[in-house]
C-alpha positions as a printed NumPy array, in Angstrom:
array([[176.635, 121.537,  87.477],
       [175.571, 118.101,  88.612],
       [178.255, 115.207,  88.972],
       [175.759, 112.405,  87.854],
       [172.873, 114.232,  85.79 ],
       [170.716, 111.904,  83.229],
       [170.321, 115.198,  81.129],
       [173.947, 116.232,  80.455],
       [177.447, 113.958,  80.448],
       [179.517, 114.964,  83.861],
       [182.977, 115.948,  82.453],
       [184.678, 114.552,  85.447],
       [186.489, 117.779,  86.642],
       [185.595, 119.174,  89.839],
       [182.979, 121.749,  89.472],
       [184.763, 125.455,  90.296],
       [183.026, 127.175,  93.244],
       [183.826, 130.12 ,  95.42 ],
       [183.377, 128.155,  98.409],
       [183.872, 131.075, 100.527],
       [180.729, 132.846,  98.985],
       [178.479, 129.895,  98.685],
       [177.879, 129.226, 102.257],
       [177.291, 133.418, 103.077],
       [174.441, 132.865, 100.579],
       [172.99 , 130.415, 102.544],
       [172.18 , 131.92 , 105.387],
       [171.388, 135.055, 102.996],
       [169.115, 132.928, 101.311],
       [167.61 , 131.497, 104.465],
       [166.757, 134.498, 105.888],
       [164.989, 135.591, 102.539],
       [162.718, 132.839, 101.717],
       [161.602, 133.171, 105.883],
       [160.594, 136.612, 104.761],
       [159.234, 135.126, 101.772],
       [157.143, 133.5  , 103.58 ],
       [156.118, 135.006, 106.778],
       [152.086, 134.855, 105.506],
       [152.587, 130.867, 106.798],
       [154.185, 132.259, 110.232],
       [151.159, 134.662, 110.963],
       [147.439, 133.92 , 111.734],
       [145.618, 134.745, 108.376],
       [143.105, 136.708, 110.357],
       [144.617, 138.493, 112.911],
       [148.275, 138.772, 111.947],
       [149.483, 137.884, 114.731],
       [152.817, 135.22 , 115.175],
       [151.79 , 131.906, 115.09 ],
       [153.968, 128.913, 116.644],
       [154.708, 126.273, 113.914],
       [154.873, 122.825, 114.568],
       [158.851, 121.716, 113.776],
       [157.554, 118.044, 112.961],
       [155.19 , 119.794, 110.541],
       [157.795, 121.547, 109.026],
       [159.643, 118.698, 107.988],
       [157.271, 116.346, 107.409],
       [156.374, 119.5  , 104.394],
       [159.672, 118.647, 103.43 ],
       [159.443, 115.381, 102.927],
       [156.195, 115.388, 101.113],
       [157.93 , 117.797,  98.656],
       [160.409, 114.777,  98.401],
       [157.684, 112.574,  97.378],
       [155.979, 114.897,  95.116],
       [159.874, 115.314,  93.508],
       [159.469, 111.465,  93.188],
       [156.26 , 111.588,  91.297],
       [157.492, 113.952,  88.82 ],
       [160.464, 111.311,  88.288],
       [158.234, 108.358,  87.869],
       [155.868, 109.928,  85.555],
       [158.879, 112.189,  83.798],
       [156.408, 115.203,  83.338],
       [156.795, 119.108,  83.004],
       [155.311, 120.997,  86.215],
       [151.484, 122.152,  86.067],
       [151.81 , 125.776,  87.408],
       [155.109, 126.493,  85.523],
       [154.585, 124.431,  82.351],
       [158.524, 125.58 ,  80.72 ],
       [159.78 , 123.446,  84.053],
       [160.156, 119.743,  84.761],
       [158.685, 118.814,  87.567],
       [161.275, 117.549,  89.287],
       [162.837, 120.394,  89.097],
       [160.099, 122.403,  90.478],
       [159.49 , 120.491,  93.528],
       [163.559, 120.481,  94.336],
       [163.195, 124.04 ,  94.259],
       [160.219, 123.806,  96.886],
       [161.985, 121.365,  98.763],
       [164.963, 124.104,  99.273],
       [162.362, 127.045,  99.96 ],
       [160.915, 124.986, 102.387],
       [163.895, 124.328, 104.018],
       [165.79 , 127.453, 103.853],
       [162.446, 128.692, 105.261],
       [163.159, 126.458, 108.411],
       [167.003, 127.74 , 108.887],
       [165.565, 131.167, 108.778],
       [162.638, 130.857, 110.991],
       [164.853, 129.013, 113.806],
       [167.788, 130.598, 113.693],
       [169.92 , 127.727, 111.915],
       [173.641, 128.59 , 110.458],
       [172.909, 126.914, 107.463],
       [176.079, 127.761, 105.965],
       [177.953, 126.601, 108.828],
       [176.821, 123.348, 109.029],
       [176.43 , 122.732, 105.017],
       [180.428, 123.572, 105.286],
       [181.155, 121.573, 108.527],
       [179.236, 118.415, 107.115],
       [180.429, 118.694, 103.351],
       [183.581, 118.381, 104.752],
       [183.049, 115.53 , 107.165],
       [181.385, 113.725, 104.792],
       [184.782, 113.595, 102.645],
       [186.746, 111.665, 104.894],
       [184.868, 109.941, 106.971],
       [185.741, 106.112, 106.588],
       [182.221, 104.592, 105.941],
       [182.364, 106.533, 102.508],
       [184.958, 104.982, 101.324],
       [184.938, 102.673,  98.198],
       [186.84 , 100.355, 101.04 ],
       [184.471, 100.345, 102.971],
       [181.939, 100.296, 100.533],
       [182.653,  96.774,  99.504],
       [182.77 ,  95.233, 102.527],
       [180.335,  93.115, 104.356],
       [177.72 ,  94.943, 105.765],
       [178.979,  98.704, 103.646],
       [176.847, 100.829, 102.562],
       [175.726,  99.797,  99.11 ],
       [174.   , 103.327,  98.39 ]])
């Protein structure tokens, strides 16, 4: 349901979303892939909690960014799940890896997606206005 997608023409229209229901998910979602993933919260050997490094965490994130990047550059389908592009794949890790973070620290993913989406259309700087002018942002 992408706006700007290189695969499929955008139609223009506004894509139709229970808003409502999509930010509940969120945090639904966060709190899953934490579970998910609770064998990279505990020592391997002992079991016992371990205390992740927050920098770490992100810096995960990013590297799923640039991995995301590769599979644009070299436009290829994903190694370990061959019927996916990788792109795709590594968004998808990108998301479990973050959603992972919400969960683990307590973040109200959904409230802030909400709080943010809406900032973000009306603040000023976002403008086409603004855009243009000297010193906008051109991207």
């Amino acid at each position: 349901m992408s706006v700007h997608n290189n695969r499929s023409e955008s139609s223009g229209v506004r894509p139709r979303v229970k808003i409502h229901k999509l930010y509940v998910r969120l945090n639904e979602l966060a709190a899953l892939c934490h579970h998910d993933n609770m064998k990279w919260w505990t020592h391997p050997k002992t079991g016992k909690p371990l205390k992740r490094n927050k920098g770490e965490l992100i810096a995960l994130m990013h590297s799923e960014l640039s991995e995301m990047l590769e599979g644009v550059r070299k436009d290829k389908m994903d190694e370990h799940i061959p019927h996916r592009r990788n792109e795709d794949v590594e968004a998808a890790d990108l998301l479990i890896r973050l959603l992972d973070y919400c969960g683990a620290y307590g973040i109200d993913i959904d409230g802030a997606f909400r709080d943010k989406r809406f900032f973000n259309l009306t603040r000023p700087d976002h403008s086409h206005e603004a855009r243009r002018k000297a010193g906008g942002k051109k991207f």
